[in-house]
C-alpha positions as CSV (number, residue, x, y, z in Angstrom):
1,X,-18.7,13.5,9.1
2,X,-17.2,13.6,5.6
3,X,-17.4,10.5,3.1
4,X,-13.4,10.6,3.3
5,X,-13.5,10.7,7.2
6,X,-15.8,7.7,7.2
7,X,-14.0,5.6,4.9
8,X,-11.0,6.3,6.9
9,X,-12.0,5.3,10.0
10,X,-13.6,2.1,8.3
11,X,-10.2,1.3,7.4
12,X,-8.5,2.2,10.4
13,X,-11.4,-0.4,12.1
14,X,-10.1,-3.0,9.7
15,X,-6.4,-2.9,10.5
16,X,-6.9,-3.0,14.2
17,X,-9.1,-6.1,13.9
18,X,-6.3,-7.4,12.0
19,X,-4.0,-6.6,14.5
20,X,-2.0,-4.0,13.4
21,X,-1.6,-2.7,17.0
22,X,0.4,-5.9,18.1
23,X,2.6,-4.9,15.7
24,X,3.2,-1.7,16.5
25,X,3.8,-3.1,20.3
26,X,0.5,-0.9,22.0
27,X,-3.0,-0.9,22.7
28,X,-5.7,-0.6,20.3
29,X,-7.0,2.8,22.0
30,X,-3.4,4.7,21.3
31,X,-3.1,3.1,18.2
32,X,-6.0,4.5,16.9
33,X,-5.0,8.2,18.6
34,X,-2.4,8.2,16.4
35,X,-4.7,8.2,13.3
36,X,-7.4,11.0,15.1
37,X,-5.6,13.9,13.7
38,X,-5.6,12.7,10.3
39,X,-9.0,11.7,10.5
40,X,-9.9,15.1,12.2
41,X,-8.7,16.7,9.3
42,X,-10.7,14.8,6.8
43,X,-13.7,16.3,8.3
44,X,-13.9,18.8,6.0
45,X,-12.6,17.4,3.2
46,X,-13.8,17.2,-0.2
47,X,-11.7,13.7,-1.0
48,X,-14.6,11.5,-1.3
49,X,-14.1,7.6,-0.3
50,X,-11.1,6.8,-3.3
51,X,-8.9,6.8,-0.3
52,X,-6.1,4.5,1.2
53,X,-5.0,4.5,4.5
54,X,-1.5,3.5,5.2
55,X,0.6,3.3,8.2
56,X,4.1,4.6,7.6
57,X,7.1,2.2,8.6
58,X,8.0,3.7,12.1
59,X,4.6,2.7,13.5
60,X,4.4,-0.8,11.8
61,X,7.1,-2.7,10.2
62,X,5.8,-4.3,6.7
63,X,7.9,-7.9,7.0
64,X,4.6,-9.4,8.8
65,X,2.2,-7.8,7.1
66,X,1.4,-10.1,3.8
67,X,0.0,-12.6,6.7
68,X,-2.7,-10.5,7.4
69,X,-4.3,-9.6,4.4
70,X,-6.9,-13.0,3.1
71,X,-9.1,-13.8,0.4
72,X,-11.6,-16.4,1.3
73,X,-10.1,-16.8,4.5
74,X,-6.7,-17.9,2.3
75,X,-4.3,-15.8,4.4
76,X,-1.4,-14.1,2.1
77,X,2.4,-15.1,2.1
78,X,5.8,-14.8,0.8
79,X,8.4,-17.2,0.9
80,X,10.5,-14.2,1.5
81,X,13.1,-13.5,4.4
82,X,11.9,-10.8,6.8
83,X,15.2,-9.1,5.6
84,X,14.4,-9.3,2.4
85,X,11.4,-7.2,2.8
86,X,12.5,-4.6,4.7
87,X,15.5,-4.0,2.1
88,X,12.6,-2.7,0.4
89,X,13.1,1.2,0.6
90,X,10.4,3.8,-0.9
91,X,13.3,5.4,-3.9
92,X,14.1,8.9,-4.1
93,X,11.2,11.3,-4.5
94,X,8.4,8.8,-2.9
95,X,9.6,9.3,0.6
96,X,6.2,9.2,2.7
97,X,4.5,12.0,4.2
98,X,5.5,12.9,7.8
99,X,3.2,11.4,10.6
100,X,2.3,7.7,11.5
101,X,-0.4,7.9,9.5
102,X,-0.9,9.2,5.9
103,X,-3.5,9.3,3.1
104,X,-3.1,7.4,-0.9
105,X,-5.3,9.1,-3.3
106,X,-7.0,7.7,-5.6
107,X,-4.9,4.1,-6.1
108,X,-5.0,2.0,-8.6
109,X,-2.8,-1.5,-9.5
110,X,-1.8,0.1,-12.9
111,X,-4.5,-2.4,-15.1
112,X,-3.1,0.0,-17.9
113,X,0.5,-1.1,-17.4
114,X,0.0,-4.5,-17.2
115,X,3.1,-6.6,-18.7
116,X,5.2,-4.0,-18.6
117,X,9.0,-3.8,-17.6
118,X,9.0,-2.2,-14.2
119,X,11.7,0.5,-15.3
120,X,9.7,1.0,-18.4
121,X,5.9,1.3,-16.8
122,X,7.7,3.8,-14.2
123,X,8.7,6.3,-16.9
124,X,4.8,5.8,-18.5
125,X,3.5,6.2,-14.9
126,X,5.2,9.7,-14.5
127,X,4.8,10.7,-18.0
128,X,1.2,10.2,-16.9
129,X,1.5,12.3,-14.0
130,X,0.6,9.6,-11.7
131,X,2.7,8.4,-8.3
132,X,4.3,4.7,-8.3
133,X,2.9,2.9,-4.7
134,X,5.3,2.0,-2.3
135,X,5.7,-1.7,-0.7
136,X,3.8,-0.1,2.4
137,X,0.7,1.1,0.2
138,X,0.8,-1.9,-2.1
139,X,0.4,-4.0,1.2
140,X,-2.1,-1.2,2.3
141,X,-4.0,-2.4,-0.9
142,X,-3.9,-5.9,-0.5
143,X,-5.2,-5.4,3.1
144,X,-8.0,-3.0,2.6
145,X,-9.4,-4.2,-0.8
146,X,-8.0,-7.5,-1.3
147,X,-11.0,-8.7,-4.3
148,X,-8.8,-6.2,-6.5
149,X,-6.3,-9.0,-7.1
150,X,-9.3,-11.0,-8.4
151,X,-10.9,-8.3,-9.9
152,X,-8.2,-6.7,-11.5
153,X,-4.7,-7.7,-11.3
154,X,-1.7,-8.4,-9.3
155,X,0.9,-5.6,-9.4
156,X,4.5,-4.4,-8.6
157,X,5.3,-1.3,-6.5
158,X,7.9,0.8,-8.5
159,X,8.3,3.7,-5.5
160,X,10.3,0.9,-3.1
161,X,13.1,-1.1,-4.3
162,X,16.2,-3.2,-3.1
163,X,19.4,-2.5,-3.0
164,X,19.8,-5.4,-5.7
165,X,17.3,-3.2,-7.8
166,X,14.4,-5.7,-7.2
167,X,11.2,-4.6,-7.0
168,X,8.2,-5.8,-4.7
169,X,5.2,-7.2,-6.0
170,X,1.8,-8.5,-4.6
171,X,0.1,-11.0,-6.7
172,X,-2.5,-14.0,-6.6
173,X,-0.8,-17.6,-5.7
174,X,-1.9,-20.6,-4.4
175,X,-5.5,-18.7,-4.3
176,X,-4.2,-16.3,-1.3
177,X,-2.1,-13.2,-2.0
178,X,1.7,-13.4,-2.3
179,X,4.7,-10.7,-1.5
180,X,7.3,-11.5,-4.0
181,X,9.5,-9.2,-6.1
182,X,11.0,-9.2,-10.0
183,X,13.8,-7.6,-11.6
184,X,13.5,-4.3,-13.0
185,X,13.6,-5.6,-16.8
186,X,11.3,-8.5,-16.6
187,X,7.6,-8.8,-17.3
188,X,4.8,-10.9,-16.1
189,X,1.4,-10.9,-17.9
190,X,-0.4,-10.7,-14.5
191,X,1.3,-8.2,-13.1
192,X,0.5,-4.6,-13.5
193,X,2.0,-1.3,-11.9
194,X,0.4,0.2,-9.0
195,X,0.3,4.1,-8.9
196,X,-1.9,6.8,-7.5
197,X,-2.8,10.6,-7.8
198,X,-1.5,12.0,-4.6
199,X,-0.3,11.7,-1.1
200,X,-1.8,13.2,1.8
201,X,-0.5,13.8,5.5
202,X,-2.4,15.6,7.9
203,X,-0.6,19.1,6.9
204,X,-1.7,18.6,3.4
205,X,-5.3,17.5,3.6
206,X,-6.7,21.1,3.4
């Protein structure tokens, strides 16, 4: 097996002992047959173990998501309505890959763009030549390695927004991680910008 198809399926472990399958209204065992062909395909790739997986919308829908994701056993929140959060749509040109399943490459939570308008750190982040995260991946973060919120920082998610224009954000509060969302122009000295390198779904992996 490769590095990248080990981490992968370490995460996929994770999300199905958090109980991602209840979610997505099925068993555990075809839950995690919708994530073999992805992980099939990793076998011989060279991606190494910077990798996110993430769940696409159709399988499971974000709104209950924060509540599984913990940091010393805090579990996360938002004083969010569930209709809030699923106003949150990825913008033009960060649609997902096809597939319930899909690969993040190398993400970070934008330490570099820290305090920085959202509309202005997304215009830095291209410039860059680096991808703005989604609300899905940014909650894919929070769930797979939430100590980066310690570690590093909290951060918005500039490739989903609201109708409104607002932006989500996942951050530290009340020592448990929080779903919340700012305004395009405002800044928050905690807050940086998640982005990554690439996306990957199964017909891209090679």
């Amino acid at each position: 097996m490769s590095t990248a198809s080990i981490e992968a399926r370490k995460q996929l472990d994770r999300i199905v002992a958090l109980g991602y399958p209840d979610v997505a209204d099925m068993g555990a065992d075809s839950f995690r047959a919708l994530a073999q062909p992805l992980i099939n395909a990793l076998e011989d790739s060279d991606l190494g173990e910077d990798i996110l997986l993430v769940p696409t919308r159709e399988l499971v829908t974000p709104e209950s998501l924060i509540a599984r994701t913990s940091i010393n056993r805090m579990a996360g929140f938002t004083t969010m309505p569930p209709r809030d959060i699923v106003s949150f749509l990825p913008t033009d040109g960060f649609e997902p890959p096809e597939g319930p399943f899909y690969l993040v490459v190398e993400p970070h939570t934008g330490t570099c763009y820290v305090n920085r308008e959202p509309d202005v750190a997304r215009k830095l982040i291209e410039s860059d030549e680096r991808i703005p995260l989604t609300l899905e991946e940014g909650l894919a973060i929070a769930t797979q390695h939430p100590e980066w919120l310690l570690e590093k920082n909290g951060f918005n998610l500039l490739g989903s927004r609201s109708a409104d224009g607002r932006v989500p954000s996942i951050w530290m509060s009340q020592n448990a991680p929080r779903l919340g969302a700012v305004w395009p122009n405002s800044r928050h000295t905690w807050l940086g910008n998640a982005y990554c390198m690439a996306r990957r779904g199964v017909n891209l992996i090679n």
